[in-house]
C-alpha positions in Angstrom: 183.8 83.8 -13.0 185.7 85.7 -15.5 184.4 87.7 -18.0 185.7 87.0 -21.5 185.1 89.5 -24.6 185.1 87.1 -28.0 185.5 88.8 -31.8 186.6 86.1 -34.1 185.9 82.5 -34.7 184.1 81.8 -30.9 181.1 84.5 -31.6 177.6 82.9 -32.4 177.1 81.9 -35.6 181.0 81.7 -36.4 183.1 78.1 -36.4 184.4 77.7 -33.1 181.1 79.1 -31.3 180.7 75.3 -30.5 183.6 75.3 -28.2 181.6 77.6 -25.8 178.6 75.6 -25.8 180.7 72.4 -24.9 180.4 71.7 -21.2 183.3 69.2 -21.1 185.1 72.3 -21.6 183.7 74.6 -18.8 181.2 77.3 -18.6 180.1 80.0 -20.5 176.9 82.3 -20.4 176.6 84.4 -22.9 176.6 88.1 -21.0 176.0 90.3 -24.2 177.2 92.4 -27.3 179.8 94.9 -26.5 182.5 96.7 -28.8 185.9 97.4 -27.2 186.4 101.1 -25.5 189.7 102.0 -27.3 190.2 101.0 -31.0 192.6 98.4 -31.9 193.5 96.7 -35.4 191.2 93.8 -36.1 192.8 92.1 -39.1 192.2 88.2 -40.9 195.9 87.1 -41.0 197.7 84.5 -41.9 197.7 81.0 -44.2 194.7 80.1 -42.5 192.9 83.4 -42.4 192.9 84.1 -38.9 191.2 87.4 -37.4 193.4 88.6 -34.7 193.5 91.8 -32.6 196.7 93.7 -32.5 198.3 94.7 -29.4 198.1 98.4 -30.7 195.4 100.5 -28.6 194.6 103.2 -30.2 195.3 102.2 -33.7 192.4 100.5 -35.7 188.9 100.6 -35.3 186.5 99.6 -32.0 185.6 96.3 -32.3 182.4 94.7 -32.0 181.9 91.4 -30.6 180.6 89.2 -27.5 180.8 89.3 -23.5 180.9 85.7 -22.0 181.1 85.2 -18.0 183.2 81.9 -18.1 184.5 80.1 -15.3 187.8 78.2 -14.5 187.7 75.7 -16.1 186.7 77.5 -19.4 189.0 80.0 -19.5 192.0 77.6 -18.9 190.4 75.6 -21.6 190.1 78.9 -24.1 194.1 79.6 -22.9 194.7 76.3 -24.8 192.7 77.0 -27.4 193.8 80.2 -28.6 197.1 79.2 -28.4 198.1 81.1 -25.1 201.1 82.7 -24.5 202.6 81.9 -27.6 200.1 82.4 -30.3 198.3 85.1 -28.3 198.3 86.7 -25.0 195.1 87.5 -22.2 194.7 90.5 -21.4 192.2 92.8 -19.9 190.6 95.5 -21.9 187.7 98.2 -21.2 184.5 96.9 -22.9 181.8 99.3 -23.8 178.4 97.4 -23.2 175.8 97.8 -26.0 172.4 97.6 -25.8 170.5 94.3 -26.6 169.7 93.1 -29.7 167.4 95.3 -32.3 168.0 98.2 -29.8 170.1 101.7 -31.4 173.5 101.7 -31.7 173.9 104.8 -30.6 175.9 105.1 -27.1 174.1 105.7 -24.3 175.1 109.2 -22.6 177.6 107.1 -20.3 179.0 103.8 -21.4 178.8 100.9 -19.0 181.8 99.4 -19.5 183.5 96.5 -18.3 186.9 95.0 -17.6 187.0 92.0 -19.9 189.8 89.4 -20.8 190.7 89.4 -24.9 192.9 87.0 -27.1 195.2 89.3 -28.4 198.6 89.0 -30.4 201.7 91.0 -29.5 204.0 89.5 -31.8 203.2 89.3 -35.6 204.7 90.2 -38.8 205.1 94.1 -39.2 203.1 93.9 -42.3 200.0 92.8 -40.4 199.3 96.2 -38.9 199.0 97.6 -43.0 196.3 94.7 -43.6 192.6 96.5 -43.6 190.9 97.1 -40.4 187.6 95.6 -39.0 185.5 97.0 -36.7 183.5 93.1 -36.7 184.3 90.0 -37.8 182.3 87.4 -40.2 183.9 84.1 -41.4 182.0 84.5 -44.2 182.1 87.8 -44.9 182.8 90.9 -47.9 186.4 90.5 -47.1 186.5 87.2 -49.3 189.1 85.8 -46.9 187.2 82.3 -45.6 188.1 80.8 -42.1 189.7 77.7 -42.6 188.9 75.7 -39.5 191.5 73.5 -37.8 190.1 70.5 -38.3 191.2 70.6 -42.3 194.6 72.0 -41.5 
């Protein structure tokens, strides 16, 4: 098992959630709600308005998102998916673990963090990193910028 740390499209409630919930395509349990350790540019990019996290640490915001423990299968399914190596790249990252839902968001006095893989993209037009910064991501959110899924594309 891998541990896998979504903050797009594949959290609950967003459009691709269902892909995680498919077992044709693997497992995933969801693990919790975590926001990464170091900031990095979340920004909705693109013809299709994508969200995509930036290969710049320490540029940005921390983002909020999910923790999934997927297996195998799963996370050679989600390398498809999101398009990996081209589109974006798996990497590891340092995830801060939050509390569980309804609890404060304050951090505790020592983060538990964890290592987690993330979709991220190294190679993007420059004018991406000017585009506003998220620190969570909502397909339907103030931002105005709708998800379109692939299925109309």
């Amino acid at each position: 098992m891998a541990d896998v740390f979504v903050y797009g499209t594949l959290k609950r409630g967003q459009p691709n959630h269902k892909v995680l919930l498919d077992a044709t395509n693997g497992c995933a349990t969801f693990r919790g709600r975590g926001r990464t350790a170091e900031p990095f540019p979340l920004v909705i990019a693109g013809e299709h308005n994508i969200p995509r996290l930036l290969n710049l640490p320490g540029r940005g915001r921390r983002v909020f998102g999910e923790i999934y423990a997927v297996d195998e299968q799963m996370l050679r399914f989600l390398d498809e998916f999101e398009g990996c190596p081209d589109l974006y790249q798996r990497v590891r990252v340092s995830v801060a673990v939050l509390e569980p839902e309804g609890a404060p968001e304050e951090p505790p006095a020592a983060e538990r963090r964890l290592q987690c893989f993330v979709y991220i993209t190294a190679t993007y037009p420059p004018e991406w990193a000017q585009l506003p910064h998220l620190d969570s991501y909502d397909s339907q959110g103030a931002h105005g910028l709708p998800y379109n899924p692939r299925e109309n594309r």
